[in-house]
N, C-alpha and C positions, 0 to 999 in steps of 0.2 A: 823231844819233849811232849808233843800233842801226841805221838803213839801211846805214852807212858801213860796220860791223863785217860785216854782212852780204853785200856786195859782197867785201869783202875776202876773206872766206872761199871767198865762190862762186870768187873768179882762183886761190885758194893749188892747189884741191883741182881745176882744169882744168889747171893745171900738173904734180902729181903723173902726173896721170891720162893727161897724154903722155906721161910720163916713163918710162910703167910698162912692162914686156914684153908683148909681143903675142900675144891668146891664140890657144893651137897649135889648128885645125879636124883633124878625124882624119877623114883620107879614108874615105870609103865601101868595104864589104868587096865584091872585085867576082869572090869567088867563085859560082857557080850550082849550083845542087842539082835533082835531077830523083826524083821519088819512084819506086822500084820496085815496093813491093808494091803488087798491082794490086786485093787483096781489099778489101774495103769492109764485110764482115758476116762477124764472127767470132762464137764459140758459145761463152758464159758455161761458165768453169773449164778453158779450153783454149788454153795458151800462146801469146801470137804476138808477133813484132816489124814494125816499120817500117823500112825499111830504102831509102836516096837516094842518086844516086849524086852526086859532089861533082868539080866542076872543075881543084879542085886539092885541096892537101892544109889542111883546115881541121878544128876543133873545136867545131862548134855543139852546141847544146844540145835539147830538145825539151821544148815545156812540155806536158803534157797532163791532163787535166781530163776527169773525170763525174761522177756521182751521189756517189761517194765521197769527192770533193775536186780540188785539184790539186795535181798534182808535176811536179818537174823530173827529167828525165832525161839522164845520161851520154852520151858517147856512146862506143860500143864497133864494131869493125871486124870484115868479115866478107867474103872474098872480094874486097876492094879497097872494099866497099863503107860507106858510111857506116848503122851498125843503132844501134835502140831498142827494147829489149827492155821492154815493160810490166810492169809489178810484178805479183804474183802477186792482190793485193787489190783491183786497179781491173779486174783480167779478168775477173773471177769475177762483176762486178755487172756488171747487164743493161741496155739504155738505148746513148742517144747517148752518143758520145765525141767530144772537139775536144782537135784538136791543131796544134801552132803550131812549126816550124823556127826557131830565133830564132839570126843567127852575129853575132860583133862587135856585138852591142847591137841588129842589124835584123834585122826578120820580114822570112823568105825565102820562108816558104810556110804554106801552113795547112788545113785540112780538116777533116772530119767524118769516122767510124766508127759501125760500130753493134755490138752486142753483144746476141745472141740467147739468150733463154729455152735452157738445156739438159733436153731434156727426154729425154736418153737413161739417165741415172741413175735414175729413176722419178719421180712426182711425191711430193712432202710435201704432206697433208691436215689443216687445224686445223679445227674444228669448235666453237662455243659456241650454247649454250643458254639462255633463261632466261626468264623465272620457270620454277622445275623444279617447279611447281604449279600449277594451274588449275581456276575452279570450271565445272562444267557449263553448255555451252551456247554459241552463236557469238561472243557478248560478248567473251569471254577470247580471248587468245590469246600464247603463246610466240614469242619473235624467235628465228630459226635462222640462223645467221650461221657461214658459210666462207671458208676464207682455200687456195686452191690453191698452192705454191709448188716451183720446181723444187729441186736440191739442194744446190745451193747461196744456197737462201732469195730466189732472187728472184720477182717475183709471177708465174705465168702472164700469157699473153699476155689481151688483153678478148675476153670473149666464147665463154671456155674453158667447157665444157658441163660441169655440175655436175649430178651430181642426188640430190635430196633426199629419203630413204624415210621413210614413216610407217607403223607399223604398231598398230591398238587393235582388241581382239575377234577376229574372224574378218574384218577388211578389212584391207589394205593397200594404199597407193597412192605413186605417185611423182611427183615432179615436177622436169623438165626445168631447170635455170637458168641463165644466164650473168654470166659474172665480168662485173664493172666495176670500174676503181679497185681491184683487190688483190681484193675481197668480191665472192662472190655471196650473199644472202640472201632470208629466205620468212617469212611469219606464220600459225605453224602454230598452226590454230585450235582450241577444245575442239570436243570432241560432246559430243552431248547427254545422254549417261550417260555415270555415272565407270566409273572403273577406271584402268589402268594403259597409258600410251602412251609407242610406244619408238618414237626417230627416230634416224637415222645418214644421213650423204653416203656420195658414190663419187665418185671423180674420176680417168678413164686408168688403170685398174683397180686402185687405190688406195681404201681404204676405210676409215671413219673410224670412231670407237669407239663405242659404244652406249648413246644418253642415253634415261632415264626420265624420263618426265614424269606426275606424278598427278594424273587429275580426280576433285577433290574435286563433291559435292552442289553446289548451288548452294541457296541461301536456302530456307528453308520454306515450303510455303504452309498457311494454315489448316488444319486439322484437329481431329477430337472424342475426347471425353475420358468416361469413365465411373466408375463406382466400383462396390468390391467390400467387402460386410462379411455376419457372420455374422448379426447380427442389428439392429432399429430402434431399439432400448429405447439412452438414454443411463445407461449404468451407469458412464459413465467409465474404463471397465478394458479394453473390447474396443477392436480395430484395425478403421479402416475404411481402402481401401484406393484411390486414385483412380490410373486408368492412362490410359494416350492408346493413341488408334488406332496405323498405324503412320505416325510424318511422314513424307512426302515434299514434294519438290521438285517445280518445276512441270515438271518434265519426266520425272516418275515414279522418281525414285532416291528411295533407303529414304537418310533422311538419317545427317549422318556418324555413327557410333559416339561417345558420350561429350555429344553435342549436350544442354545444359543447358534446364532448362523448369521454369518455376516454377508452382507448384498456389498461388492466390490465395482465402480461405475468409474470405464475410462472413458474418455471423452474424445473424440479426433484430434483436438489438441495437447493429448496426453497426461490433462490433468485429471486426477482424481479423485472421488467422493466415496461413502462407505457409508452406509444405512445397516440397521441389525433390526433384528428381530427374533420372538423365542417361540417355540412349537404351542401349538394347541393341537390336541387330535393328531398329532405328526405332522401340522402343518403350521410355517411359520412366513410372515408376511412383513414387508419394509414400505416406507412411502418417503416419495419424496418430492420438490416440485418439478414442473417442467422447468429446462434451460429458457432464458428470455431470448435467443435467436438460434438461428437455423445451426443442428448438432447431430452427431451421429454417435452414438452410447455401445460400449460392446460391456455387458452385463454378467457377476459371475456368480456365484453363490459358495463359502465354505461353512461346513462345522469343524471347526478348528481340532484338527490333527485324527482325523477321521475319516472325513468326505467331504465331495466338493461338486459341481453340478457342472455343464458343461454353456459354454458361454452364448450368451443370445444378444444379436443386434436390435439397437432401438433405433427408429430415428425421426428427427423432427426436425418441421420445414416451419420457416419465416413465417409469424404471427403479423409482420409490422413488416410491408416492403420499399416505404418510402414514407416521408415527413417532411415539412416544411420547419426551415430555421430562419425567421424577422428580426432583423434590426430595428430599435426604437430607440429613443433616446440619443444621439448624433453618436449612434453603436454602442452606447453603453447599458443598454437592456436588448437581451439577447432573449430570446423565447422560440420553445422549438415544442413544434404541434401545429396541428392536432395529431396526436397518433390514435391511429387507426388498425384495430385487427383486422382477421379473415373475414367477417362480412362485416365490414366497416364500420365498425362499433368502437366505441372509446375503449382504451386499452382500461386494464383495471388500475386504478391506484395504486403506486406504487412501483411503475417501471423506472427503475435508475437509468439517469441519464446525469454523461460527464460532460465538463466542456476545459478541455487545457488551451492555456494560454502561451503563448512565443511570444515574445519581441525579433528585430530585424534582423539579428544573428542565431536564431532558429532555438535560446535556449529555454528550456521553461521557466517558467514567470513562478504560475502558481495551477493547481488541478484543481477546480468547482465541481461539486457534485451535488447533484438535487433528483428526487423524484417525480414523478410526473403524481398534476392532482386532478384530475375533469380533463383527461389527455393531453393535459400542457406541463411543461416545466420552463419555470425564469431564471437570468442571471442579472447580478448586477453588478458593470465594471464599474468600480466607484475609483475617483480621480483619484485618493488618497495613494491608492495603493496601484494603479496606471494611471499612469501619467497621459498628458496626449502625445499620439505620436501613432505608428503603424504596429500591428502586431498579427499573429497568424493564427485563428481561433479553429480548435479541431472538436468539433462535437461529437457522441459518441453514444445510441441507444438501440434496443433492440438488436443488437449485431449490426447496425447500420453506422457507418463514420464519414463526416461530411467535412471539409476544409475551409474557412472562408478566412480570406484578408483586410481587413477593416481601418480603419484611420478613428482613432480613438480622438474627440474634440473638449 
């Protein structure tokens, strides 16, 4: 049954299909066109037309196409002649051109043009730089990158001679280069001492603006370190003073201004202290005060993850080698003094002095601390807090430690 509906349909729609009007063929256009202008290479931002002459009297069109795009063009009359006048924005770009006569829906004709670099306006010079920093030394180097173009922004022709000035110190030099692809470009390298490095192009006596570039030090290399103080004695109140030679780099710059460096101080007891300080002139300097008793320092210097100095001993002998500690009060005012420096002069104000406390089963009570003021320091055991009874008093100043056992009343 569906083959049968099937057949039917095929004879309905072969009958229509005679039935129908016969479609109209539109004869071929049998006018002829003959191109006039006879130029082939025109110069970027300088008008021109095309212009064919035509057998009879017809209305083709011109398609034409570059870098810019493509457009259709009118067509306008000019001495009997058939003209196409190019748009002001597809002349002015540089590059092949294709163009195509199209009349009654057929290409009649077709061809190429070209469009020349105008280089009678002067040339435009761009110029980039970068990194606009560099450390010392061949390692580094800046990308110099130029873009030559005529005036109306298209690129120089390849192979347009550019050249590249470099000027640091009392040297200057140049180098030759040529365009490719739009760019000519160079890897202008550091030297080996900083300072201040200025580059600029030239291009058809066109010349470009004036980039700095600064060579920075490059990395530290080891270097020594000293110290400065008035005198040996640990009185805890003088300054000692440790400096570094001056750093440089391996290639002899005084390293940069502000360059951080840390001063590292072990102690014979193993503890330790850390002072910094930042370069001036390549020299950088820590202070710190003396220990309040007798110590021996091994001294070190780094700039962090660079260089590092090699270690130097300090050492310092006992400002304070004995003191007297009074009982007053039926021992409950302790007073320890007079302390006395290296030539027997009151210590400065402000020597800490401890004094802990035990009862009979040796445990700690409680730790007093007080400074010394006119080379004396006080305690005061007050009953609230000991009671009466015995107790083991350890005092403790200038690196000196004394024992006494008391009967608190």
């Amino acid at each position: 049954m569906k083959m049968h509906i099937l057949h039917i349909c095929i004879m309905l729609s072969l009958l229509f299909s005679g039935c129908s009007k016969k479609t109209e063929v539109k004869k071929a256009s049998n006018v002829n066109f003959e191109l006039l202008t006879s130029e082939e290479n025109f110069t970027a931002g300088e008008p021109f037309s095309l212009k064919f002459s035509a057998s009879e009297k017809s209305s083709p069109v011109l398609v034409f196409r570059n870098a810019v795009g493509t457009t259709i063009l009118e067509t306008s009359y000019s001495d009997g002649a058939v003209q196409f006048d190019v748009p002001k924005n597809f002349y002015e770009k540089s590059g092949i051109c294709y163009w195509s006569l199209v009349s009654d829906a057929e290409e009649k004709m077709k061809g190429t043009l070209n469009i020349h670099v105008n280089n009678k306006n002067g040339t435009f010079l761009e110029s980039y730089l970068g990194p606009r920093s560099l450390t010392a030394g061949p390692e580094d180097y800046a990308m110099f990158v130029m873009l030559a173009t005529d005036f109306y922004d298209n690129p120089l022709n390849d192979s347009t001679s550019i050249t590249s000035k470099v000027q640091f110190q009392k040297n200057q030099s140049e180098e030759i280069l040529r365009s490719k692809n739009l760019i000519a470009w160079t890897r202008v390298r550091a030297p080996e001492k900083s300072g201040r490095m200025l580059i600029s192009a030239a291009c058809n006596e066109t010349d470009s603006k004036e980039f700095t570039t600064i060579i920075y030090p490059a990395n530290p290399i080891d270097f020594t370190i000293s110290y400065d103080r008035n005198h040996e004695y640990a009185d805890g109140n003088q300054v000692i003073k440790f400096k570094t030679d001056i750093i440089r780099d391996t290639y002899g710059n005084i390293a940069s201004e502000g360059t951080l460096v840390y001063f590292i101080i072990t102690d014979n007891q193993g503890a330790r202290l850390k002072a910094q300080g930042t370069t001036l002139n390549g020299k950088a300097e820590a202070r710190l005060l003396h220990p309040e008793h007798q110590a021996s320092w091994s001294v070190e210097a780094f700039v962090t993850g660079a260089a590092r100095s090699k270690p130097i001993k300090v050492a310092f002998i006992a400002s304070v080698t004995d003191y007297e500690v009074t009982f007053l009060d039926d021992n409950r005012t302790v007073s320890v003094g007079p302390l006395k420096s290296f030539m027997n002069q009151l210590v400065p104000d402000g020597m800490p002095i401890s004094l802990s406390v035990k009862d009979v089963n040796g445990d700690v009570l409680d730790v007093l601390r007080t400074s010394s003021m006119q080379g004396e320091g006080k305690f005061e055991l007050s009953p609230d807090f000991f009671p009466t009874g015995s107790y083991e008093l350890k005092i403790k100043t200038a690196g000196i430690t004394k024992t006494k056992s008391v009967e608190l009343k």
